[in-house]
C-alpha positions as CSV (number, residue, x, y, z in Angstrom):
1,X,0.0,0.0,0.0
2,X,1.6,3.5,-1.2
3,X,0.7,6.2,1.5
4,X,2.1,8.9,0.2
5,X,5.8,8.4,2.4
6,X,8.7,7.5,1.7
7,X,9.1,4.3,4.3
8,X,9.6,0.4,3.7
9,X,6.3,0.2,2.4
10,X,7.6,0.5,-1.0
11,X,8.4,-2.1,-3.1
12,X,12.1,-2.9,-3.8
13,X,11.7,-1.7,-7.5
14,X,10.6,1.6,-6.6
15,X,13.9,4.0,-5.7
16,X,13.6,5.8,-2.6
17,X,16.0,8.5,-4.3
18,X,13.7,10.1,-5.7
19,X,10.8,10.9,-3.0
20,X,9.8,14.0,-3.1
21,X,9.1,13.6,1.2
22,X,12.5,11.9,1.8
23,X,14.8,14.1,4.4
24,X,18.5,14.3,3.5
25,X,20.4,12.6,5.7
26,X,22.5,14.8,8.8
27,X,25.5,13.0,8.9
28,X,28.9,14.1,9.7
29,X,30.2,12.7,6.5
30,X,27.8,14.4,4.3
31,X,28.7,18.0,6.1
32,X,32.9,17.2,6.2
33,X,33.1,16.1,2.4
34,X,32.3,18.9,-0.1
35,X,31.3,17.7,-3.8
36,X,33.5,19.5,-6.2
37,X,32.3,20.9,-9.4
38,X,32.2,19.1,-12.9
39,X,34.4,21.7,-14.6
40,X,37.7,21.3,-14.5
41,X,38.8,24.7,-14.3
42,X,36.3,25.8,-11.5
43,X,37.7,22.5,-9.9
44,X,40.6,23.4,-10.1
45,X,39.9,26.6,-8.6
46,X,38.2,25.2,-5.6
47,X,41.3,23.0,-4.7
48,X,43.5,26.2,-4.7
49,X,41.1,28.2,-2.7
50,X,41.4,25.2,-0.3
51,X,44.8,25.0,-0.4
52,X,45.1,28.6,0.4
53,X,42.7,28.9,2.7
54,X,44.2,25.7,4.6
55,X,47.7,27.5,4.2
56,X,46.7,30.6,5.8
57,X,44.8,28.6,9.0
58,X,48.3,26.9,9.5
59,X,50.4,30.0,9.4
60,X,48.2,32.0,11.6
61,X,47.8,29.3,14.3
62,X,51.7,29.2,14.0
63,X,51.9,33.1,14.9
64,X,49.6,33.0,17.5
65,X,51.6,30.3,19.3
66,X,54.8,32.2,19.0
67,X,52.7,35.2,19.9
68,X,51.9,33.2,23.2
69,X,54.9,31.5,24.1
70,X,56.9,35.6,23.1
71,X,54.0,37.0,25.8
72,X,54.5,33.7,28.4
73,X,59.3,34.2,27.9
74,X,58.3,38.1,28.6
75,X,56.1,37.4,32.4
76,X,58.7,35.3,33.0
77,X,61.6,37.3,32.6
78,X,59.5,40.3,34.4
79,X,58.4,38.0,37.5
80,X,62.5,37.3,38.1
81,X,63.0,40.7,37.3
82,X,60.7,42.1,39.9
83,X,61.6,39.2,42.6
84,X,65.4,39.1,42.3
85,X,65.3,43.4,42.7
86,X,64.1,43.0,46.5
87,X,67.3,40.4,47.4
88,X,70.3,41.5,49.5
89,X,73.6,40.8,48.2
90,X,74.5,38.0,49.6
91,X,77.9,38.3,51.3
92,X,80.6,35.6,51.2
93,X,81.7,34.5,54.4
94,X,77.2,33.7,55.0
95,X,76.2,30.0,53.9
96,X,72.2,30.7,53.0
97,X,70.1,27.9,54.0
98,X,67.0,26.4,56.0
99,X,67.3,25.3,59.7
100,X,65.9,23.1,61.8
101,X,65.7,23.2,65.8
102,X,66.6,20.0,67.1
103,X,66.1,19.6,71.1
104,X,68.8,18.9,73.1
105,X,67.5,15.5,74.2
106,X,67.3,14.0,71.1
107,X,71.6,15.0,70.5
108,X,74.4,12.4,71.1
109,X,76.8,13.1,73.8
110,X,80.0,13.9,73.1
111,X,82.3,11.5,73.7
């Protein structure tokens, strides 16, 4: 029975292609893969736009980054700049370190 629809109701003869209800299908693959055109110049012409367009993505991602990292080196250098300013000068005869207090009890006697 033909109800108008474009479901399994057809018989196998019948393409569902050409239905004039039938909803394209939303699948990733149809929306990633571009069909190109018939002519082989304006084919040609698409590739190169791709190419380009492709090309210029890549080099500005690669500025950007270099851009970032350039900004990140500069805080850096700034933050050292700005910490190492405040520091005495360390004099010679003055080992710098961190100490502990030990009690008494817990030293060896001297022998």
């Amino acid at each position: 029975m033909i109800s108008g629809t474009c479901d399994d109701a057809y018989p196998p003869s019948w393409s569902k292609e050409h239905c004039a209800t039938r909803v394209p299908s939303m699948r990733a693959a149809n929306l990633l893969f571009v069909t190109l055109p018939r002519h082989p110049l304006l084919r040609a012409m698409v590739l190169a736009a791709g190419a380009i367009l492709l090309a210029g993505l890549i080099a500005m991602g690669l500025l950007i980054g270099a851009a970032v990292i350039a900004v990140a080196a500069l805080v850096v250098l700034v933050r050292r700049w700005l910490n190492g300013r405040n520091r005495r000068p360390a004099e010679p005869g003055i080992i710098e370190g961190e100490f502990t207090v030990v009690p008494r009890a817990s030293l060896p006697r001297a022998a």
